[in-house]
C-alpha positions in Angstrom: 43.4 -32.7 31.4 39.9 -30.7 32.3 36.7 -32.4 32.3 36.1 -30.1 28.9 38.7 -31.3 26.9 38.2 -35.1 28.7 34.3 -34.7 26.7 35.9 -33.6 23.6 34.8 -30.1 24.0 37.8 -27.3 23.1 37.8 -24.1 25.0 37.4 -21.1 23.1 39.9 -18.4 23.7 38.8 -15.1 25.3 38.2 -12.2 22.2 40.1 -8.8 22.9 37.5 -7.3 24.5 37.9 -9.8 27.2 34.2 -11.1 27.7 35.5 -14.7 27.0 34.3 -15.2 23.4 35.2 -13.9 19.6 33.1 -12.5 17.0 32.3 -15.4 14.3 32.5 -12.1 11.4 35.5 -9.8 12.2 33.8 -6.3 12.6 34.6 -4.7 9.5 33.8 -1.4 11.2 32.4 1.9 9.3 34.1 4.0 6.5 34.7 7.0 7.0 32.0 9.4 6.5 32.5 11.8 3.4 29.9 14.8 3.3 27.7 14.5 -0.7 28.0 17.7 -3.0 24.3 18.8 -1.6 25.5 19.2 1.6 28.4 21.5 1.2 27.1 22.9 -1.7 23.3 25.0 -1.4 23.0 25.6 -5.8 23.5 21.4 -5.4 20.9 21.3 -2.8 18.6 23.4 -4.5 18.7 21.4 -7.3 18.0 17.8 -5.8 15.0 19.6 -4.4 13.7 20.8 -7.4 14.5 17.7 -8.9 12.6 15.9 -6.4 9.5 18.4 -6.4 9.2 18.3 -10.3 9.0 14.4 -9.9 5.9 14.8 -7.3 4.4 17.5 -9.2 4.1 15.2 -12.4 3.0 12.5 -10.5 0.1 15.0 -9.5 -0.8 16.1 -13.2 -0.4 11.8 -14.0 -3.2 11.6 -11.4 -5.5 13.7 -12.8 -4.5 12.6 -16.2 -5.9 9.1 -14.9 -9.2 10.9 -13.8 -9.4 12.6 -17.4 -9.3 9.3 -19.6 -11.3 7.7 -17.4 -14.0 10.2 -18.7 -13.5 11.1 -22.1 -12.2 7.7 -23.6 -15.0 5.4 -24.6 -14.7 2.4 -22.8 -14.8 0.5 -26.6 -12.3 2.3 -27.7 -8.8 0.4 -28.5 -5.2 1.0 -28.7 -2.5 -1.4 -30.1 -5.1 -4.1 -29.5 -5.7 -3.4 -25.8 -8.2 -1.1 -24.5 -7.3 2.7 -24.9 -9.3 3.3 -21.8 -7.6 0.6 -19.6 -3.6 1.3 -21.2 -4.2 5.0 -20.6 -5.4 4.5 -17.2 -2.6 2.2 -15.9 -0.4 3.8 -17.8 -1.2 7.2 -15.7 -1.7 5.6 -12.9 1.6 3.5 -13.1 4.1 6.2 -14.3 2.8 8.7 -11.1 3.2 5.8 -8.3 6.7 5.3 -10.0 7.8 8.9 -9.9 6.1 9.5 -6.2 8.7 6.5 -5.5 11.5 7.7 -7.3 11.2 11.2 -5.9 11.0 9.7 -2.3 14.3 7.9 -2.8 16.2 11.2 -4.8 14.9 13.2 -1.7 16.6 10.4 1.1 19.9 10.0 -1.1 20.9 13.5 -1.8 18.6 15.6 1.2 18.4 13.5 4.0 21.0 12.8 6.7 23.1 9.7 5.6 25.1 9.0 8.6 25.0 5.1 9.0 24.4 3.5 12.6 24.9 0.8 14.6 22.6 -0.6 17.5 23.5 -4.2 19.1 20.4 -6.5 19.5 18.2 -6.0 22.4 15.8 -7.1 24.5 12.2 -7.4 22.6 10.3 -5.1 25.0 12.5 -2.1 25.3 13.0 -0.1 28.4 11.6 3.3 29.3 14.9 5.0 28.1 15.1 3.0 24.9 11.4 4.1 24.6 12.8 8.0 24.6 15.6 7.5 22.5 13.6 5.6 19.6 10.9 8.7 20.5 13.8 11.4 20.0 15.1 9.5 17.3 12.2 9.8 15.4 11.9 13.6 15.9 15.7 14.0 15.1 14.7 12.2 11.5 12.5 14.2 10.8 14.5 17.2 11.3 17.1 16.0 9.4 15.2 14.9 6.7 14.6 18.5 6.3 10.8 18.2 5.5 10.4 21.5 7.7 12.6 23.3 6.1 12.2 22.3 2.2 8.8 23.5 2.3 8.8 22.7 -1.9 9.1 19.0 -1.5 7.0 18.7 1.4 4.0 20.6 -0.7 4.6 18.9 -3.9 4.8 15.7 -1.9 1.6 16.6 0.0 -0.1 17.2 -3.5 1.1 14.0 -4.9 -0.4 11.9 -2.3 -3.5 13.8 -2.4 -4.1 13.2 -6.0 -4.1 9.1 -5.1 -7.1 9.6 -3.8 -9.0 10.9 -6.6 -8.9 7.7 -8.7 -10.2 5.7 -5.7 -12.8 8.3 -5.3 -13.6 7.9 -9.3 -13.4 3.7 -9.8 -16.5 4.2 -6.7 -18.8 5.1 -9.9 -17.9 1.1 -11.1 -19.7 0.0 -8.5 -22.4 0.9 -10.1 -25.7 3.6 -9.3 -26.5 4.8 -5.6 -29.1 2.4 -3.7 -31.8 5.1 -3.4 -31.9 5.7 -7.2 -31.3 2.5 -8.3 -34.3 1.2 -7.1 -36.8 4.3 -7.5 -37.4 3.7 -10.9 -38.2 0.8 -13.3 -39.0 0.6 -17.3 -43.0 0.3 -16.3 -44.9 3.7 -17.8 -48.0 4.5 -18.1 -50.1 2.6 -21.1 -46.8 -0.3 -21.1 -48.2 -3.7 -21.4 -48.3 -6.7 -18.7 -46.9 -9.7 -20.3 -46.2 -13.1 -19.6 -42.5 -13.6 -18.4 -41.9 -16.8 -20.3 -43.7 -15.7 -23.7 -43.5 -12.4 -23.4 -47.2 -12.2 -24.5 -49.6 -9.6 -23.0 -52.3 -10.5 -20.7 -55.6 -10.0 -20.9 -58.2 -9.3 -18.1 -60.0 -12.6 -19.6 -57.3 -14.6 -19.7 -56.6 -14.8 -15.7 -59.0 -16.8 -13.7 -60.3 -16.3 -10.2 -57.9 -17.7 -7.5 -54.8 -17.2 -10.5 -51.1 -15.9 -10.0 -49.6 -15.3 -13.4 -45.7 -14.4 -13.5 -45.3 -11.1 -15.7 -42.4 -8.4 -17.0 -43.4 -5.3 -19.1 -44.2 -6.1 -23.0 -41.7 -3.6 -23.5 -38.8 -5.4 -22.5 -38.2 -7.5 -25.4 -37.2 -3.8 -26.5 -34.0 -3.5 -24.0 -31.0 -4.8 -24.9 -29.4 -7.9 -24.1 -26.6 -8.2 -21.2 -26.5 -6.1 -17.7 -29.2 -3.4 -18.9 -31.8 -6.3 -20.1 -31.1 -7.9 -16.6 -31.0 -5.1 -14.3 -34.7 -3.9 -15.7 -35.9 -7.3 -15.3 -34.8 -7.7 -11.9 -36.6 -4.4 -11.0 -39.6 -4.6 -13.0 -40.9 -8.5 -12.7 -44.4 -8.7 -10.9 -47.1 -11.1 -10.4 -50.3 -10.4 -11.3 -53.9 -12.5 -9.3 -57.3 -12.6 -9.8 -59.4 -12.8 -6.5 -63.0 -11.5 -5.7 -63.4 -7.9 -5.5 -65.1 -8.2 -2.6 -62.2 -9.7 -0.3 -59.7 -6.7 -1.4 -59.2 -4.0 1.2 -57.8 -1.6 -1.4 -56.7 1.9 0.5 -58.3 5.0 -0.7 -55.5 6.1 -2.8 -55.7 2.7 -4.2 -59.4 1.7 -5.1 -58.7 2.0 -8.9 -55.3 0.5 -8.7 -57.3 -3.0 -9.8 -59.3 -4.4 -12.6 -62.2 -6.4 -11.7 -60.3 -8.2 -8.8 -57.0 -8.5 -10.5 -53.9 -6.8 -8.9 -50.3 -6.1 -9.9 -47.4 -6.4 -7.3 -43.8 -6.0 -7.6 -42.0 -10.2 -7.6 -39.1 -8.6 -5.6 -39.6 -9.3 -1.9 -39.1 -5.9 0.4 -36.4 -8.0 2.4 -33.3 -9.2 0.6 -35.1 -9.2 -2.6 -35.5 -12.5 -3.3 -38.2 -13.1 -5.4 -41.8 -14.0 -4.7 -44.2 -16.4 -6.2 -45.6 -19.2 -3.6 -49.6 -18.0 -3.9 -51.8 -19.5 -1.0 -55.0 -18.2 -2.9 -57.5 -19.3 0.4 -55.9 -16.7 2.5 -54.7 -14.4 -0.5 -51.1 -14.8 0.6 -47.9 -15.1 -1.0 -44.8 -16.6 0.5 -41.0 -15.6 0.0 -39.2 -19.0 0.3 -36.2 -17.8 1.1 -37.1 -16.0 4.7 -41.0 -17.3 4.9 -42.0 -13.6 4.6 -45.7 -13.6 3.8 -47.8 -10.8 2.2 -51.1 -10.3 2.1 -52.2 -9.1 -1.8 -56.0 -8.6 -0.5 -54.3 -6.0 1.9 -52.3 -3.8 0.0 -49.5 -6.2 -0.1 -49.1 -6.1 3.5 -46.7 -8.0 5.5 -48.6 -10.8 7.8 -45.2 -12.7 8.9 -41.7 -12.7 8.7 -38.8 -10.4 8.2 -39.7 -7.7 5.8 -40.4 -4.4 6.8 -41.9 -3.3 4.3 -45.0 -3.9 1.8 -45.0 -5.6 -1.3 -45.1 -2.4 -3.6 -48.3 -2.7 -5.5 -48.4 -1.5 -9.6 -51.6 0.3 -10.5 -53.1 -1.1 -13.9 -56.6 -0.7 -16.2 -57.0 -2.0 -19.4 -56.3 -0.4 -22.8 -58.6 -0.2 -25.6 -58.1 -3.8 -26.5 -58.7 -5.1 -23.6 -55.1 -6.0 -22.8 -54.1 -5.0 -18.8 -51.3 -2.2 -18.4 -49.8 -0.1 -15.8 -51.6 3.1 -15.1 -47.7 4.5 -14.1 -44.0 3.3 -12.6 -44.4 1.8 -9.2 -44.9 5.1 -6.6 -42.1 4.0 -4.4 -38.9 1.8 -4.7 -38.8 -1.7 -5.7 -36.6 -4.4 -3.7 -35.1 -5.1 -0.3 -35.4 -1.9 2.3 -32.0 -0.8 3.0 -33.0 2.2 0.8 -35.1 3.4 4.0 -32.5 3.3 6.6 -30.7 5.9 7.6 
């Protein structure tokens, strides 16, 4: 008896091929490979590609029709309950993905070379041979995939895939308006009221003492809508108006009737990251952003004395209507907010 079978252990007889051990799955092996009607027959070949072609061709025209709806239906408008613009959308979107897909598989069953292969395990880094064979073998798929030569499907495919790219381009426009217009403008205009931002009551010149800092929005605001058009003009257009003695303002030329008897108007949305600004040091005629410490100086044209921003506090020119009530002379003269606007 051998020390193998002495341990328990039985020997395993040598397989045919004489390497000492057996397969654990009999090879079944490959059937025989029959040619497909397109490739002995050209009228059949023809076909498929046409087939395959029409597929990615409405796929194409789905595409657009996605780009269409997302236009011309109202976004309120319904369907079946759901939203017209949303069902037509996916809908369009859906059916062209699914017939780019189903095309693609058409084209490999009844085009493409279907000779099956079989490749034993190797190594995980492959030799420099290997490396050329799995290079050739690429380049022999793709000749016998026949995209050279059916020059219908590989346009039509081309097309396809290029149309994906014009809903991305589209849904960009959710994402709402480019930075450099966004904040150019805000609802302030010439003769609009300064009102307080909790009341919504317009300030007059009288009503603001020396050494003061009063949070304001435009009067006309209470006119906006509620939801994301009320907010978005508040965010914009929210300032803070202060009384200090005329003569401690350093008002630019451009600027000397920008004021009314010492009181100034200055946007509340620090030039930084546009966090807003309201911490009023009225000694020094400073105001503080608590959330970087940047620190502008409203005596100085808003300028910046300390910390990150770049940028001065944008300064709203104002007088005083016939009843005495302070207003904006115009819009602010250059963007509101946090600086990226400038770069570039």
């Amino acid at each position: 008896m051998s020390d193998e079978t002495s341990r328990g252990e039985v020997p395993v007889p040598a397989g045919p091929t004489g390497t000492g051990y057996e397969d654990p799955v009999p090879n079944p092996g490959l059937p025989t490979h029959g040619p497909r009607p397109t490739d002995v027959d050209e009228a059949a070949a023809k076909r498929a590609e046409r087939q395959v072609a029409t597929m990615f061709g409405l796929a194409t025209l789905l595409t657009l029709g996605f780009v269409v709806a997302y236009f011309a239906i109202p976004t309120d408008a319904t369907f079946l309950g759901f939203g017209a613009s949303t069902f037509v959308m996916g809908m369009t979107l859906g059916l062209a993905l699914l017939l780019i897909g189903i095309g693609a598989v058409q084209w490999a069953r009844k085009l493409m070379s279907d000779n099956e292969m079989v490749e034993e395990r190797h190594p995980a880094k492959s030799t420099d041979q290997e490396r050329a064979e799995a290079i050739a073998t690429v380049r022999q798929g793709g000749e016998e995939s026949g995209i050279g030569r059916r020059k219908l499907i590989r346009n039509s495919l081309i097309g396809a895939l290029a149309a994906l790219g014009l809903p991305v381009i589209v849904l960009l426009r959710d994402l709402g308006p480019l930075p450099g217009n966004a904040s150019a403008h805000t609802i302030w205009r010439r003769g609009t009221r300064i009102a307080n931002d909790v009341t919504f009551k317009p300030i007059k010149a009288e009503d603001l003492e020396l050494g003061q800092l009063v949070n304001a929005v435009p009067a006309t605001l209470e006119k906006v809508p509620e939801g994301a058009e009320r907010q978005d003009a508040r965010a914009k257009s929210s300032v803070i108006v202060v009384r200090m003695k005329e003569n401690d303002i350093r008002a630019l030329p451009n600027r000397r009737n920008w004021g009314v008897s010492g009181i100034l108007c200055y946007s509340k949305v620090c030039t930084h990251v546009g966090c807003p600004v309201n911490l009023w040091e009225q000694q020094t005629h400073q105001v503080l952003c608590p959330c970087h410490q940047s620190t502008f100086n409203l005596a100085d044209n808003g300028r910046v004395v300390f910390g990150p921003a770049a940028r001065s506090l944008p300064q709203l020119p104002i007088m005083v209507d016939s009843e005495g009530y302070l207003v904006a002379q115009s819009d602010f003269t250059e963007p509101v907010g946090p600086s990226y606007w400038e770069r570039g």
